[in-house]
C-alpha positions in Angstrom: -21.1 10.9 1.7 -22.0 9.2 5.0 -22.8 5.8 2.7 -19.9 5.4 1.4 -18.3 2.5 0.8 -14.8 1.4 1.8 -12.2 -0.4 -1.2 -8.9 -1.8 -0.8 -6.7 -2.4 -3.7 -2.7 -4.0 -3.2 -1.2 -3.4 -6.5 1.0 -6.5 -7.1 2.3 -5.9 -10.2 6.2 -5.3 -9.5 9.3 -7.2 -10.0 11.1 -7.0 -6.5 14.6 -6.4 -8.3 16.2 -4.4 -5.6 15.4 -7.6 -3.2 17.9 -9.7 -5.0 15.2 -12.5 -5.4 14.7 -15.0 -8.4 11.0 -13.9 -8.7 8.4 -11.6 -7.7 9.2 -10.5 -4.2 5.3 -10.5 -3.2 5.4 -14.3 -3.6 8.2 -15.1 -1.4 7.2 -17.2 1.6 7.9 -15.2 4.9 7.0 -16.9 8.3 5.8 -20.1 6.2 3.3 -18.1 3.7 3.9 -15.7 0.7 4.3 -12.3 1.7 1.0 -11.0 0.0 -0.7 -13.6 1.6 0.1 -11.7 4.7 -1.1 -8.6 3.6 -4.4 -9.7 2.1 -5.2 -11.6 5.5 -4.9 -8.3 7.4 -7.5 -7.0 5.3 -9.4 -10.0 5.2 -9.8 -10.2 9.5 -12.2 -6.5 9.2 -14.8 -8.9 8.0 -17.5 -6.5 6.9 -15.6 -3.4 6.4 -14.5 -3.5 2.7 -16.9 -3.6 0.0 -14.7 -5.4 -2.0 -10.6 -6.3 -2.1 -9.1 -6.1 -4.7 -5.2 -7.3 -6.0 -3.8 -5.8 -9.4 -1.4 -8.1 -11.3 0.7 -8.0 -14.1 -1.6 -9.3 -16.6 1.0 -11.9 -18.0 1.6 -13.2 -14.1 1.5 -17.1 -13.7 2.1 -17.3 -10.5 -0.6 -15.4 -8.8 -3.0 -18.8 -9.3 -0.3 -21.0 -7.8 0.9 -18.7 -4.5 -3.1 -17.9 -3.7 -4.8 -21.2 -5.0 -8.0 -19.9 -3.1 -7.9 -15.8 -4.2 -10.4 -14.4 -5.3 -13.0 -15.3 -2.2 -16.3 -14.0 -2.4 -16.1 -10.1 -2.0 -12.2 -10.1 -3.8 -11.0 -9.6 -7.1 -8.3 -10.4 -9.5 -7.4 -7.4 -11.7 -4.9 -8.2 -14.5 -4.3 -4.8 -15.3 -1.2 -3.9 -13.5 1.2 -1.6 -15.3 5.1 -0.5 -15.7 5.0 1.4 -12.8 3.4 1.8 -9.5 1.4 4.8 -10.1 -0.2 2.6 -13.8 -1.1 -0.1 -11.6 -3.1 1.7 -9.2 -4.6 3.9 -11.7 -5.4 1.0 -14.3 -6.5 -0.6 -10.5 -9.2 2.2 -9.9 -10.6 2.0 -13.6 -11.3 -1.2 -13.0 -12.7 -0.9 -9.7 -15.3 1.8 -11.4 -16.0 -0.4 -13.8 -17.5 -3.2 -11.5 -19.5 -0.7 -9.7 -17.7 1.5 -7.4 -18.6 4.8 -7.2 -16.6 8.1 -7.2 -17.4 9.1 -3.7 -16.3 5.6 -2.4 -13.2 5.6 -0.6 -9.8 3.1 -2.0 -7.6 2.2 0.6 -4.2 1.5 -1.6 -2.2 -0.8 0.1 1.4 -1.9 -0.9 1.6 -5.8 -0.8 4.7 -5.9 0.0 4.0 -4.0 3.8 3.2 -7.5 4.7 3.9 -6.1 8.7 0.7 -4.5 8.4 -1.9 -4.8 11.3 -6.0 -4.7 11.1 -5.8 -2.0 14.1 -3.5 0.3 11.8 -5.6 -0.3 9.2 -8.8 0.9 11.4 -7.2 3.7 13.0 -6.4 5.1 9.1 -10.3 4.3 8.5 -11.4 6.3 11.0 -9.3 9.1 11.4 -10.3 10.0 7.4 -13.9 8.7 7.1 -15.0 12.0 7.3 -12.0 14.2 6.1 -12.6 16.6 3.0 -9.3 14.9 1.6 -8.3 11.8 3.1 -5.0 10.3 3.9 -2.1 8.0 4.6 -0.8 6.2 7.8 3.2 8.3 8.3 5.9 7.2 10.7 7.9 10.4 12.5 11.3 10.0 11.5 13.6 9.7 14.8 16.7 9.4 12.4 18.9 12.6 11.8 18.4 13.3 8.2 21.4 13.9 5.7 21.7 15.5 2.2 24.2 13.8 0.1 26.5 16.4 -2.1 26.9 15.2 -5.7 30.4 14.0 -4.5 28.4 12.1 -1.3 29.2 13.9 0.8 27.0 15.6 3.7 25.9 18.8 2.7 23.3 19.5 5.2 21.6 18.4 8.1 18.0 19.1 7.9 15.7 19.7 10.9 13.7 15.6 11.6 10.6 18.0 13.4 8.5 18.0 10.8 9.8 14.9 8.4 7.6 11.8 8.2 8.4 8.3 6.8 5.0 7.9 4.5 3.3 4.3 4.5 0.3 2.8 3.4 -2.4 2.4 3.5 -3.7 5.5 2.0 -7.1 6.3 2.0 -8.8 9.1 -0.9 -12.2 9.1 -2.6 -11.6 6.8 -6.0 -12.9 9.4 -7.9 -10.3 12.3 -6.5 -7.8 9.7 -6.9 -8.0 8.5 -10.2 -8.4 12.5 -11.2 -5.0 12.7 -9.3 -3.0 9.8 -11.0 -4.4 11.0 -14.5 -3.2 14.3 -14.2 0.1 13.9 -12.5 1.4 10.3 -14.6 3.4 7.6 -13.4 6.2 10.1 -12.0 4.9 9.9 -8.7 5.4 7.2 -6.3 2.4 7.2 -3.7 -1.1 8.2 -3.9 -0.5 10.8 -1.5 1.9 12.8 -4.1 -0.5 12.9 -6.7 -3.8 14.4 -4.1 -0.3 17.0 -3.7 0.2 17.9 -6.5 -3.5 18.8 -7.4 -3.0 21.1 -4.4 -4.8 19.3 -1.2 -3.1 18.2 1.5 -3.6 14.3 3.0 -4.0 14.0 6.5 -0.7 11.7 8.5 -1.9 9.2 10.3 0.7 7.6 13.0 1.5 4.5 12.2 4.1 2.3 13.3 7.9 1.4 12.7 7.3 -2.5 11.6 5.0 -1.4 9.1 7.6 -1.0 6.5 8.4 -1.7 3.0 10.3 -5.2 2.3 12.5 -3.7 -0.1 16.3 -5.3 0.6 17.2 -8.9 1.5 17.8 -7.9 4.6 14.3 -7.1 5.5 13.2 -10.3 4.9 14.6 -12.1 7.8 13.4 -8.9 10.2 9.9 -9.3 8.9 9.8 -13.0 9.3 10.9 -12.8 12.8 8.7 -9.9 13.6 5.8 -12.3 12.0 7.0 -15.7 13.9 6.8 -13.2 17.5 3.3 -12.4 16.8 2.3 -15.8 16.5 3.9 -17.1 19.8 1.6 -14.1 21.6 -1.3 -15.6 22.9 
């Protein structure tokens, strides 16, 4: 167990339709570059770390070649295997990350490109706080919002305690071979790889993460993440 070897995979297959863009929301320059160009950069500064990296596409995408003119780099792959939903792509992802010689035991981190905020010291602090956890795990944000449940008529119809609730991110970390197990038995119902290690009955370690490392989902997130990207840059 101690050898082995760390994976990412971004699955990069969706449409961004709630985003209200004309295209594939991954590809939208943020802070002058695409947004998965971002992401992949965040993996790419833990030179060493990652056996290989790996982005799943839709395999009829023609825009992957124009937005990254220069991915796949040695050590990255293109995988034109994504599927109709999230849970297809990461799955059809793993096979093929088998297929070119991972291993079971090797550990995926699963990475939505579209968490473009995501930092190389989150992404370490997930690596080692599951290295050498039976199940693995994903990086969580504490919610610090009072949670509502909505009535059919939407309406408030309770106020559950915020305690115990987490905001679930990614990257999430599992063996490949547990995962894939997962995904297979639990279909393309779930929506992170965390729910599927559930519901084969393990429980994923939270990792604290942080509260810019969120999903651009809206339009309005776009302009937040591409000011939060700008600030970095003026840091020195």
């Amino acid at each position: 167990m101690s050898a082995s070897r760390l994976f990412a995979l971004i699955p990069c297959a969706g449409s961004g339709s709630r985003a209200g863009s004309t295209g594939p929301k991954q590809y939208q320059r943020i802070a002058g570059r695409p947004m998965v160009e971002h992401t992949l950069e965040a993996f790419r500064a833990l030179t060493g770390t990652f056996a290989g990296l790996a982005l799943v596409v839709a395999p009829d995408d023609a825009d992957v070649g124009v937005v990254l003119p220069r991915f796949p780099a040695a050590g990255e792959h293109l995988l034109r295997v994504g599927g109709a939903s999230r849970a297809a792509t990461v799955r059809n992802g793993l096979r093929a990350l088998r297929q070119s010689g991972a291993g079971p035991h090797d550990w995926v981190l699963v990475h939505d490109a579209a968490r473009c905020l995501v930092t190389p010291s989150q992404i370490e602090a997930l690596i080692a706080a599951c290295e050498h956890d039976a199940v693995g795990g994903l990086l969580a944000h504490r919610l610090a919002d009072t949670l509502k449940v909505a009535s059919p008529e939407g309406r408030v119809a309770s106020t559950p305690t915020r305690a115990d609730k987490w905001l679930a991110q990614t990257p999430q970390m599992f063996r490949i071979g547990m995962l894939l197990d997962a995904l297979e038995r639990s279909g393309d119902s779930v929506t992170d790889e965390a729910s599927a290690i559930e519901a084969v009955g393990l429980a994923p370690l939270l990792v604290p993460g942080s509260a810019q490392n969120f999903k651009l989902t809206y339009a309005e997130d776009f302009a937040l993440a591409d000011a939060i990207l700008r600030s970095r840059r003026s840091i020195p």
